[in-house]
Backbone as CSV, one residue per row, in Angstrom:
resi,resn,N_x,N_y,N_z,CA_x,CA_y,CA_z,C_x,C_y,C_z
1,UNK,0.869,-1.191,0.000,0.000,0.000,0.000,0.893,1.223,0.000
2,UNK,0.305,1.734,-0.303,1.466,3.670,-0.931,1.139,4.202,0.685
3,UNK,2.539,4.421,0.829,2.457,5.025,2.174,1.865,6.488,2.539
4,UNK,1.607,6.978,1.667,0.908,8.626,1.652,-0.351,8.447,2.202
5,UNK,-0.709,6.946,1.477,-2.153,6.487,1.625,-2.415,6.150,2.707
6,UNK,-1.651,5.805,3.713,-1.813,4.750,4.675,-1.744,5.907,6.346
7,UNK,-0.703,6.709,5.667,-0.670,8.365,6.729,-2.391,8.931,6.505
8,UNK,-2.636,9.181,5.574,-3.322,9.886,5.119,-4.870,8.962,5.657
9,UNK,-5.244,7.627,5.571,-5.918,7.194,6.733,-5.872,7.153,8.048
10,UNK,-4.714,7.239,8.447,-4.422,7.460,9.721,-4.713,8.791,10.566
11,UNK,-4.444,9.643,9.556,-5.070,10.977,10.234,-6.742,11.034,10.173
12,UNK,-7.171,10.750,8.919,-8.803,10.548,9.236,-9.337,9.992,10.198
13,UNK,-8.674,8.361,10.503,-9.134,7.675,11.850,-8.991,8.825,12.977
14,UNK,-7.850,9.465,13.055,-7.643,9.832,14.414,-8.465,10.620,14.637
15,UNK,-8.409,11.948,13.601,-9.971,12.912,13.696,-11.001,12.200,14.035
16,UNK,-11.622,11.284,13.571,-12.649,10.704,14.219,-13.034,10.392,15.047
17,UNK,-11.946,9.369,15.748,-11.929,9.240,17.057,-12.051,10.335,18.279
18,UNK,-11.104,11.258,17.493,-11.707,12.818,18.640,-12.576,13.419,18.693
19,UNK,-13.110,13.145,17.297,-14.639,13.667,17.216,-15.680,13.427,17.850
20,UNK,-15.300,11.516,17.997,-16.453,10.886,18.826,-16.077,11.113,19.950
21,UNK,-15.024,11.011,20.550,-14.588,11.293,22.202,-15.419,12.532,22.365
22,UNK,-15.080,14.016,21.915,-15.561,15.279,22.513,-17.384,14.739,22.576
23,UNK,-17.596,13.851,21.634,-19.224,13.638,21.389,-19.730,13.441,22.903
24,UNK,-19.097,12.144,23.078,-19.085,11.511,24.139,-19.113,12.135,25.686
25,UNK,-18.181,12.834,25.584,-17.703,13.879,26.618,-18.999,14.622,26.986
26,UNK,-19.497,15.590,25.678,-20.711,16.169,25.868,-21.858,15.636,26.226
27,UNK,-21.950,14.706,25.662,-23.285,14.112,26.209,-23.476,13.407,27.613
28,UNK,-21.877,13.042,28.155,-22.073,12.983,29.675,-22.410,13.884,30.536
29,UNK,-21.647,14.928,29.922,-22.030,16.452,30.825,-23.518,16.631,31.065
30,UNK,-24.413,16.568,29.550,-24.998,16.700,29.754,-26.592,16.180,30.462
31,UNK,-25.794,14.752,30.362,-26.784,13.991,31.297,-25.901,13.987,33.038
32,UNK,-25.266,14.481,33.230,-24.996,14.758,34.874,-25.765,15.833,34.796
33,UNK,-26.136,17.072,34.143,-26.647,18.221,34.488,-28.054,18.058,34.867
34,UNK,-28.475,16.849,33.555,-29.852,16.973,33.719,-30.338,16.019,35.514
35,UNK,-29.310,14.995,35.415,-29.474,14.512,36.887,-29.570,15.551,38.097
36,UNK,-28.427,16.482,37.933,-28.860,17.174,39.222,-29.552,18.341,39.094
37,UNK,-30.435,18.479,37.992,-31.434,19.576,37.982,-32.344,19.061,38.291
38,UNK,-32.558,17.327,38.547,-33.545,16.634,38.640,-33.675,16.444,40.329
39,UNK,-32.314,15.834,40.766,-31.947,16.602,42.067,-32.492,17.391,42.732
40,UNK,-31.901,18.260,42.349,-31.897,20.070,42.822,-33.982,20.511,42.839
41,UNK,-34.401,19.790,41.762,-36.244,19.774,41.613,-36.564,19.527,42.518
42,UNK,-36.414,18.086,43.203,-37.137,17.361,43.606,-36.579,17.584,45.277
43,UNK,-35.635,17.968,45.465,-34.761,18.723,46.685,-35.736,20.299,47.179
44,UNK,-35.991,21.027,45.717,-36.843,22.190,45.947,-38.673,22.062,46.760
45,UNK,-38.807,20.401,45.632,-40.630,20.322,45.783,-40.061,19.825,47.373
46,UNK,-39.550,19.023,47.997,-39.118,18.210,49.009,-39.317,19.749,50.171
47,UNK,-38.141,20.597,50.116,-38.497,22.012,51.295,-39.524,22.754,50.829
48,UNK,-40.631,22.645,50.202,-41.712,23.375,49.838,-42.349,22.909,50.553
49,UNK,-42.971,20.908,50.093,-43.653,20.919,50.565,-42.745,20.613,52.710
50,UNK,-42.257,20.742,52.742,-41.897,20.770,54.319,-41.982,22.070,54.716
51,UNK,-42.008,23.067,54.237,-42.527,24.417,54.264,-43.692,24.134,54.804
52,UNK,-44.587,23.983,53.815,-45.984,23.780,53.902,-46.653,23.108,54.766
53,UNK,-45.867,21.932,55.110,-45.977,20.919,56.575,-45.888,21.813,57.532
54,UNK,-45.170,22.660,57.945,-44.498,23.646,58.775,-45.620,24.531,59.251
55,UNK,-46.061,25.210,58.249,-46.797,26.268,58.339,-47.995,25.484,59.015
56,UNK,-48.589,24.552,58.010,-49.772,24.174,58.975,-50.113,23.755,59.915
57,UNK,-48.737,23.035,60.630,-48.612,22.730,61.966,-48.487,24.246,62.832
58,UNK,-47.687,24.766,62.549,-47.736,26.333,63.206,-49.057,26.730,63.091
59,UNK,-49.533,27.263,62.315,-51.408,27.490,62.575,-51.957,27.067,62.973
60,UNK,-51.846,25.345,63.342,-52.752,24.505,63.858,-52.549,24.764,65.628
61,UNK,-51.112,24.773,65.611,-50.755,25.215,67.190,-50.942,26.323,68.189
62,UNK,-50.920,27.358,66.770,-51.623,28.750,67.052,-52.990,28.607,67.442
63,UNK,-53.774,28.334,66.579,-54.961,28.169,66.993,-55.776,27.352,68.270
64,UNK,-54.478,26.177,68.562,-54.846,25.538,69.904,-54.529,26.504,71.065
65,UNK,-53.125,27.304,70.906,-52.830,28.156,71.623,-53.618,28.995,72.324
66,UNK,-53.966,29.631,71.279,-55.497,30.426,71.298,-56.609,30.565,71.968
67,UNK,-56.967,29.419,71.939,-58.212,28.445,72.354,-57.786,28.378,73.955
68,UNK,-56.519,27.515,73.896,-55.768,27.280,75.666,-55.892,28.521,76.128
69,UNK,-55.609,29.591,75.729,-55.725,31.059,76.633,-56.870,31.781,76.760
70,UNK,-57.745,31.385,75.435,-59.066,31.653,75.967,-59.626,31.027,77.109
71,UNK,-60.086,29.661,77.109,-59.865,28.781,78.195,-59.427,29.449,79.045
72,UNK,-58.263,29.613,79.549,-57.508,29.830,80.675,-57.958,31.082,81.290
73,UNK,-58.380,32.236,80.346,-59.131,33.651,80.766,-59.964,33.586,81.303
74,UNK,-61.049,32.182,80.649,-62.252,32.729,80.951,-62.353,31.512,82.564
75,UNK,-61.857,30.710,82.926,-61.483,29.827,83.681,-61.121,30.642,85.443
76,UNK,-60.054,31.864,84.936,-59.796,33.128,85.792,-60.519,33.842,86.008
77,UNK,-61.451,34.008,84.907,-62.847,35.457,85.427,-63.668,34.526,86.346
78,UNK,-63.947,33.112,86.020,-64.772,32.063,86.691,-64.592,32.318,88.134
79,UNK,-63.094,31.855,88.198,-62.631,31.864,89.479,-62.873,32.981,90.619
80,UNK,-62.253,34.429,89.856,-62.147,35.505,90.671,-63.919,35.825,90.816
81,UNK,-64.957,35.696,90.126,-66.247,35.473,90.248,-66.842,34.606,91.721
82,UNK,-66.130,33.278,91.467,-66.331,32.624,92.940,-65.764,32.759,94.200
83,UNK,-64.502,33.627,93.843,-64.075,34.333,95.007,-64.659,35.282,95.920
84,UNK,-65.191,36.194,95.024,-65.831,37.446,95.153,-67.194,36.666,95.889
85,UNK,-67.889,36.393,95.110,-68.998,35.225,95.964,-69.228,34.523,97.358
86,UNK,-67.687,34.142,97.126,-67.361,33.274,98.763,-67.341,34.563,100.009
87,UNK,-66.559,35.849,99.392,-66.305,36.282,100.464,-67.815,37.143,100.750
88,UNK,-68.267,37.269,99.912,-69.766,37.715,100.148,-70.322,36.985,101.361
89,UNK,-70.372,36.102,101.090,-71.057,35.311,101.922,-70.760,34.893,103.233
90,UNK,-68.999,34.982,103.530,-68.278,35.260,104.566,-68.611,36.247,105.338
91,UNK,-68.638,37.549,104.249,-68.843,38.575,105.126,-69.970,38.867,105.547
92,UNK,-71.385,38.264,104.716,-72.291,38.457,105.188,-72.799,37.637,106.663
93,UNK,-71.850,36.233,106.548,-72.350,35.517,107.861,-71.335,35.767,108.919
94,UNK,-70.557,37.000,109.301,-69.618,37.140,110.153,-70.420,38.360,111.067
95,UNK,-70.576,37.981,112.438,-70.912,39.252,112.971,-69.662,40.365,113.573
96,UNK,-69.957,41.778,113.490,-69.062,42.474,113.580,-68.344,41.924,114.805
97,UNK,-69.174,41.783,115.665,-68.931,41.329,117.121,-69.154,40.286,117.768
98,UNK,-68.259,39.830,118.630,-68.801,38.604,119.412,-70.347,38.736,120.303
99,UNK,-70.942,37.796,120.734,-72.099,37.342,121.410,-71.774,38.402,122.868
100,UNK,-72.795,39.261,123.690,-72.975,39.741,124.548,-71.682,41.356,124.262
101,UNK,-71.588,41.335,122.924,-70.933,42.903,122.510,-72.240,43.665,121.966
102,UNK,-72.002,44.800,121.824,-72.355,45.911,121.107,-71.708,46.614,119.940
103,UNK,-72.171,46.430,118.594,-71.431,47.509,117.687,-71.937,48.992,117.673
104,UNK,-71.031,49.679,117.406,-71.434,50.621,117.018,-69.821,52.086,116.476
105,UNK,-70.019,52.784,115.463,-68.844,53.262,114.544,-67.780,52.161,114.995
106,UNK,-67.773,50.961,113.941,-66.817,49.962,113.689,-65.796,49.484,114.800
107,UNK,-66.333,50.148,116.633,-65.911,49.196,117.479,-67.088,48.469,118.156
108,UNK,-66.501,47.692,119.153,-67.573,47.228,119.929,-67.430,47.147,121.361
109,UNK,-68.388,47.140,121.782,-68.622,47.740,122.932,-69.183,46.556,124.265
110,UNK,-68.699,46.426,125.149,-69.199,45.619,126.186,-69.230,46.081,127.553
111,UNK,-70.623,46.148,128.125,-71.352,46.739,129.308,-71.311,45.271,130.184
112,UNK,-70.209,45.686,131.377,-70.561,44.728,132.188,-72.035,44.275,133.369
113,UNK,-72.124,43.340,133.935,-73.484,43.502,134.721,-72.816,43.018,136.128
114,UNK,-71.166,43.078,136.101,-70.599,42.746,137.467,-69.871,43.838,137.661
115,UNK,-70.419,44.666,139.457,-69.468,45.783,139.635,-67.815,44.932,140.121
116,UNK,-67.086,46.137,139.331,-65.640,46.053,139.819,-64.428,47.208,140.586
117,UNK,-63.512,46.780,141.308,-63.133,47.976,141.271,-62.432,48.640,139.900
118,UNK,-61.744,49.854,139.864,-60.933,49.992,138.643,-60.319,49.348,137.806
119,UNK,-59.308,48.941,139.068,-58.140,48.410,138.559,-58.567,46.837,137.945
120,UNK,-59.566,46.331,138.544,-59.872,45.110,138.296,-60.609,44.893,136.753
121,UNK,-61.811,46.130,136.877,-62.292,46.285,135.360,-61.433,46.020,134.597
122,UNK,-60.210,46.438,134.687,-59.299,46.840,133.515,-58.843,46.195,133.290
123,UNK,-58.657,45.052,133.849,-57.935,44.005,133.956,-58.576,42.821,133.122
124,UNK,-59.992,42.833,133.719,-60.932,42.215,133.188,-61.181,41.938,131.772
125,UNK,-61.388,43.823,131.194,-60.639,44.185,129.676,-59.818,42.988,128.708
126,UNK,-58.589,43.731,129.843,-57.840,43.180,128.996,-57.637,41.520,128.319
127,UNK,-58.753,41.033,129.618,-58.553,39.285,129.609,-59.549,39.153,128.555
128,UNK,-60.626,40.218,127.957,-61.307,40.396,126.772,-60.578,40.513,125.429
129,UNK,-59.388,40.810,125.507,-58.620,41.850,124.141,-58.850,43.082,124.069
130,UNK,-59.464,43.541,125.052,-59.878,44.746,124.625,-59.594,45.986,126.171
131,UNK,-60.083,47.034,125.922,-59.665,47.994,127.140,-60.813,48.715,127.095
132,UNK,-60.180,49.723,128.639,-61.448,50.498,129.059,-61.942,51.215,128.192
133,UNK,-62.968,51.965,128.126,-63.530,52.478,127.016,-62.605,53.954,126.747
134,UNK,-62.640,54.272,125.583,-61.853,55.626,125.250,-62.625,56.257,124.776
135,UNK,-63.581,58.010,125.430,-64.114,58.347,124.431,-63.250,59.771,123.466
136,UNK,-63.637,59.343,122.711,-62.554,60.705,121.999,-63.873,61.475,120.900
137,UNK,-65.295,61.024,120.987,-66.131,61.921,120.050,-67.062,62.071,120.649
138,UNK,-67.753,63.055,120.629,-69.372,63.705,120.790,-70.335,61.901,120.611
139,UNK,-70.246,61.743,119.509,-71.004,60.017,118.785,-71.144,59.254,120.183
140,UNK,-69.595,59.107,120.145,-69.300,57.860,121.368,-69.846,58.328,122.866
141,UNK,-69.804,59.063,123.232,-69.806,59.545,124.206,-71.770,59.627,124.488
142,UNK,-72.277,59.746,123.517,-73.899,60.187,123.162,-74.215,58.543,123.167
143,UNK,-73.146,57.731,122.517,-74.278,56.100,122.413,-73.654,55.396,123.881
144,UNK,-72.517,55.892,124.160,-72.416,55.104,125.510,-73.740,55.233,126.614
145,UNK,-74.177,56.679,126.582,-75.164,57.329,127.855,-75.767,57.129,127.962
146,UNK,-77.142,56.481,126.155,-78.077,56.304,126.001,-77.966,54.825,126.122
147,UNK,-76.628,53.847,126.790,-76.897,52.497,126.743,-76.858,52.242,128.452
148,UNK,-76.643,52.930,129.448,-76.857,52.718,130.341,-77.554,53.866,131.512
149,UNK,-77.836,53.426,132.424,-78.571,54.329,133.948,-77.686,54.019,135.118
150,UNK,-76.745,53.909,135.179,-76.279,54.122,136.401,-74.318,53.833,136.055
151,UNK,-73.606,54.413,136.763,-72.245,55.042,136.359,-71.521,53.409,136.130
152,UNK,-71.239,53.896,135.128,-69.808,52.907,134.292,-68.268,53.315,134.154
153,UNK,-67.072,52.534,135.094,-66.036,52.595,135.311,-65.487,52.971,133.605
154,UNK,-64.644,54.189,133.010,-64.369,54.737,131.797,-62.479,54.218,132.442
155,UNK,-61.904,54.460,130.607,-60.288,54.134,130.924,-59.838,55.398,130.815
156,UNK,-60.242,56.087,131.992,-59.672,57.559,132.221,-59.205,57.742,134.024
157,UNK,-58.071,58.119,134.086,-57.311,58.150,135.383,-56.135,59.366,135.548
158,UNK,-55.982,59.951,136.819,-55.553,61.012,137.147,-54.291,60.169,138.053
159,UNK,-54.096,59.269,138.138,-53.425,58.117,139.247,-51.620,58.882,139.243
160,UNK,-51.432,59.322,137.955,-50.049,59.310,137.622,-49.748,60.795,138.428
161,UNK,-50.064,62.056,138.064,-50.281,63.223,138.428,-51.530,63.686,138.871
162,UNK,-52.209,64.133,140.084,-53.097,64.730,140.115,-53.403,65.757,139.241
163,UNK,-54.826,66.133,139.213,-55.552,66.558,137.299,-54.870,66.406,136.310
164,UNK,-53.933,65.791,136.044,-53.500,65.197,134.870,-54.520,63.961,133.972
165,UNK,-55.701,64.062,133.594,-55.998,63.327,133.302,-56.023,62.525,132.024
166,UNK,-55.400,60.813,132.054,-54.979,60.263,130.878,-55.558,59.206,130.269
167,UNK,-55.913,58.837,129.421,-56.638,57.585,129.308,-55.952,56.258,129.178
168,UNK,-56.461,55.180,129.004,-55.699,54.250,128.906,-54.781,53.905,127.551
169,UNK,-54.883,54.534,126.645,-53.853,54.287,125.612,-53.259,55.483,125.218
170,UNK,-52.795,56.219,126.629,-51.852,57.225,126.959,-52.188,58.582,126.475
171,UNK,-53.297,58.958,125.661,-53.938,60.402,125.445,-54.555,61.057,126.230
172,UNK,-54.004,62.067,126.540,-54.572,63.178,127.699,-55.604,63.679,127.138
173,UNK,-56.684,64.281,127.744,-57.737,65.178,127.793,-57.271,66.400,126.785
174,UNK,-55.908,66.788,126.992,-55.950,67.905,126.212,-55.805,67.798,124.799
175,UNK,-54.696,66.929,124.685,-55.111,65.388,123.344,-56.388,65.731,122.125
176,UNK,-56.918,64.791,123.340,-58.488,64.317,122.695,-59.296,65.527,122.004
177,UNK,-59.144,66.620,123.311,-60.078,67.975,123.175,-61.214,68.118,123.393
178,UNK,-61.720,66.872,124.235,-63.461,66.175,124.483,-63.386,66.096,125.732
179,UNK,-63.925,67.221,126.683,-64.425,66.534,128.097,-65.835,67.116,128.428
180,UNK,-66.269,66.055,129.169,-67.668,66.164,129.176,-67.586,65.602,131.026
181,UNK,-67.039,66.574,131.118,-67.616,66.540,133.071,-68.685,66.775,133.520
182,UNK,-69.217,66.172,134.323,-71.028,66.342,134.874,-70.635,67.952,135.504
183,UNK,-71.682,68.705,135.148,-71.631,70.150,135.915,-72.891,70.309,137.036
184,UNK,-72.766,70.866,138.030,-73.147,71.117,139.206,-73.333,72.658,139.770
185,UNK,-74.537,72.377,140.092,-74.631,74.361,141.134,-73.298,74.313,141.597
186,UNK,-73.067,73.294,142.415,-72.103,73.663,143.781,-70.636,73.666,142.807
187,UNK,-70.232,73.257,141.813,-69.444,73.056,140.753,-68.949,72.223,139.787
188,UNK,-68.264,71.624,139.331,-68.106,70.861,138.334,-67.156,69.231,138.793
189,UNK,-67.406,68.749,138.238,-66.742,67.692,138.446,-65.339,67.925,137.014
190,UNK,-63.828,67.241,137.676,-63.877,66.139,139.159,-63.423,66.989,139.861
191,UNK,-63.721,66.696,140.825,-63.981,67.824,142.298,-62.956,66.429,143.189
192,UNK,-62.329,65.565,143.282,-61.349,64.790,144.129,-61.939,64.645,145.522
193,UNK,-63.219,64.772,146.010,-63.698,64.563,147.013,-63.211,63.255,148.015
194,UNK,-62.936,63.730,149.102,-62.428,63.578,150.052,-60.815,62.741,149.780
195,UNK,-60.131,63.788,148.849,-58.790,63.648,148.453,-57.948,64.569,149.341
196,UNK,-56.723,63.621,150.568,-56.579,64.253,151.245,-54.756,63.478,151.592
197,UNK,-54.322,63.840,152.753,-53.150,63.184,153.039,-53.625,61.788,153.561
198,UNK,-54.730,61.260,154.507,-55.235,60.253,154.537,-56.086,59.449,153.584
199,UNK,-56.387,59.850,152.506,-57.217,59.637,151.680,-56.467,59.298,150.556
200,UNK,-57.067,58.260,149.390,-56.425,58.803,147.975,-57.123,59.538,147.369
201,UNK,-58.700,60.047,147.547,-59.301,60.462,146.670,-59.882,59.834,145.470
202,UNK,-59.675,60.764,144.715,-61.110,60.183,143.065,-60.086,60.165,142.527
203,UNK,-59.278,59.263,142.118,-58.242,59.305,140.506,-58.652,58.771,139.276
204,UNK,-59.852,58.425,139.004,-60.878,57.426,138.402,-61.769,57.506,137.687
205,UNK,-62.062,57.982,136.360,-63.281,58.232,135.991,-64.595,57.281,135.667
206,UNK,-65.829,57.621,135.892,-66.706,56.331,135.404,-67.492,57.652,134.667
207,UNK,-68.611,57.192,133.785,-70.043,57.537,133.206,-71.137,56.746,133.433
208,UNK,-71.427,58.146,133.314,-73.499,57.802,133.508,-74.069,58.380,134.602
209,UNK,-75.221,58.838,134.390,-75.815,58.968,135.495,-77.171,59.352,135.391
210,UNK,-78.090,58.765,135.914,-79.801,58.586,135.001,-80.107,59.932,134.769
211,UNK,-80.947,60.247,133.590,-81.506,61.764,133.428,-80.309,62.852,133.160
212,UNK,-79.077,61.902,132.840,-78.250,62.795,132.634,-77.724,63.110,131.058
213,UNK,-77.513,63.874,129.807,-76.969,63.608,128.864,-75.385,63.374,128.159
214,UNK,-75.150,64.249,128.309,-74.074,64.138,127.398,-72.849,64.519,128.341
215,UNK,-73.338,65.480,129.539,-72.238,65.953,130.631,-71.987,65.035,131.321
216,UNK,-71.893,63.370,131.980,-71.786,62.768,132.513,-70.735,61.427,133.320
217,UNK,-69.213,62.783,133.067,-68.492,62.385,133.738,-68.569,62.722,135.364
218,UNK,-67.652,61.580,135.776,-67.650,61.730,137.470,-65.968,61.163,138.020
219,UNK,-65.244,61.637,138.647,-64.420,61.494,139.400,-64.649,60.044,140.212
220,UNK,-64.089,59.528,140.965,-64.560,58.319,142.176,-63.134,57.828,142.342
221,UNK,-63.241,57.046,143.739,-62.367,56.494,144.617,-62.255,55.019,143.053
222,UNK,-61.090,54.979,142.738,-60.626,53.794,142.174,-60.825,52.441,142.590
223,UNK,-60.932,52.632,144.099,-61.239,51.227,145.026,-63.082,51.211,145.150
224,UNK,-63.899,52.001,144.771,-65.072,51.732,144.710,-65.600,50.793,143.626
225,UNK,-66.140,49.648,143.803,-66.784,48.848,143.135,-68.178,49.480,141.868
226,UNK,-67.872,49.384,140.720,-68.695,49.699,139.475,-68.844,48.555,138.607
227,UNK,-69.675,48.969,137.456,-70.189,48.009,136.596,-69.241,49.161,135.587
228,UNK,-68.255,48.345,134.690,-67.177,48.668,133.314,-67.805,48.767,132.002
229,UNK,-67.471,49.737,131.339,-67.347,49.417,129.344,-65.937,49.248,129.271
230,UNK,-65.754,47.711,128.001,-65.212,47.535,127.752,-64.922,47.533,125.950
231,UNK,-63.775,48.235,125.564,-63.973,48.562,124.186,-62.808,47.841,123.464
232,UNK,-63.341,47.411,121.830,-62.278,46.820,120.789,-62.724,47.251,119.630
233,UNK,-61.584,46.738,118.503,-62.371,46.840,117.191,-62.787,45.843,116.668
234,UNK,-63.830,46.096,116.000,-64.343,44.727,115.694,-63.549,44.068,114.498
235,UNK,-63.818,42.625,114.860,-62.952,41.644,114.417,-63.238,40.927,112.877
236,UNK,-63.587,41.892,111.638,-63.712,40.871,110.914,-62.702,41.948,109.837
237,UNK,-61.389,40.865,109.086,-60.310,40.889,108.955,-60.273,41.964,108.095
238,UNK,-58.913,42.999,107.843,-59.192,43.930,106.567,-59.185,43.189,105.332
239,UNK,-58.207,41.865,105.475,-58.635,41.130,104.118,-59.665,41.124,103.159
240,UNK,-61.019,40.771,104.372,-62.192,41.165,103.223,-62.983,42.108,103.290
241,UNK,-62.472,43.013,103.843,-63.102,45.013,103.678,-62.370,44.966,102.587
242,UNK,-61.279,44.607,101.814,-60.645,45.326,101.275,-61.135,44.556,99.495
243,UNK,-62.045,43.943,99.781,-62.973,43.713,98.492,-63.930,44.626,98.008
244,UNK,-63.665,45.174,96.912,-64.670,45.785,96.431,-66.063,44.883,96.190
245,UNK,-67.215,44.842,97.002,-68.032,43.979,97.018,-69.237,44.930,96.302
């Protein structure tokens, strides 16, 4: 064979062969591309729809949410409703005062029916919770008078200083600015009758005295035996005053 001829096929083969190689080449490329666009699709529909999973679980939770706090509101108005209720009813079955007291302006008041001396009243009081009576208003002083007829041991005493007079939770007369001494032709009370170097005298105040009004303080011997007022506040808790009912 003529060797020109035989070069001269040889280069045709080879072109060919490169021809088909680059062929080849390309068409792999282009089926990897199309694989991972197919990929990359089905990767996209895949976080869409998990998107979409997402969301409707979030709304669905929202909306239970929702619901739970409505619930829970109206569960609280329920409540504070039956609260309000209970204490109604607390407060309506609570008396201001214990059995054998007296109310009246938010203390209460207890008239003994055993005379004592002073010191003993007071004592007595205190084994109550409560103390001698204090008057510090015109009111008090007007419903004590009209609750008894004959003189009631008061927590008013001159014991410390003569005419110094103090009450039992340490306010003086001049204090208060309220005295209501029984007045007399012959003069006024307290007059310390038969207050002397042998004597102790009246260091003692009581009230009352029948047909009498509003003037009806009296001086007296501390060791003289009387019938006491005994005074407190009444006992039902600020806890539930402090409901707007």
């Amino acid at each position: 064979m003529d060797p020109v001829y035989e070069n001269s096929a040889y280069k045709d083969s080879t072109a060919e062969f490169r021809g088909d190689s680059t062929q080849y080449k390309g068409q792999t490329l282009c089926k990897r591309t199309k694989v991972l666009l197919i990929v990359l699709s089905v990767s996209v529909v895949i976080a869409v729809g998990g998107l979409c999973v997402l969301g409707v679980l979030y709304l669905n939770k929202r909306v239970d949410f929702e619901s739970l706090h409505a619930q829970h509101e109206m569960v609280l108005m329920q409540l504070s409703d039956q609260e309000i209720n209970n204490t109604r009813l607390i407060v309506s079955s609570c008396k201001p005062c214990e059995d054998g007291w007296t109310e009246h302006g938010g203390k209460c008041y207890f008239f003994s029916s055993e005379a004592q001396t002073w010191f003993k009243s007071r004592n007595s009081c205190e084994a109550l919770k409560a103390n001698l009576v204090t008057i510090n208003t015109r009111d008090v002083q007007g419903f004590l008078v009209s609750k008894i007829k004959e003189t009631h041991w008061i927590g008013l005493d001159d014991l410390e200083t003569e005419g110094r007079w103090v009450w039992v939770n340490n306010q003086t007369l001049e204090e208060t600015g309220l005295q209501f001494w029984f007045i007399k032709a012959s003069g006024s009370e307290p007059d310390n009758t038969g207050g002397d170097e042998s004597s102790p005298g009246e260091d003692c105040a009581c009230l009352g005295y029948e047909n009498v009004e509003l003037n009806s303080w009296f001086d007296a011997s501390c060791e003289t035996k009387k019938k006491f007022i005994c005074e407190k506040r009444k006992f039902i808790s600020a806890s539930l005053t402090n409901y707007k009912l």
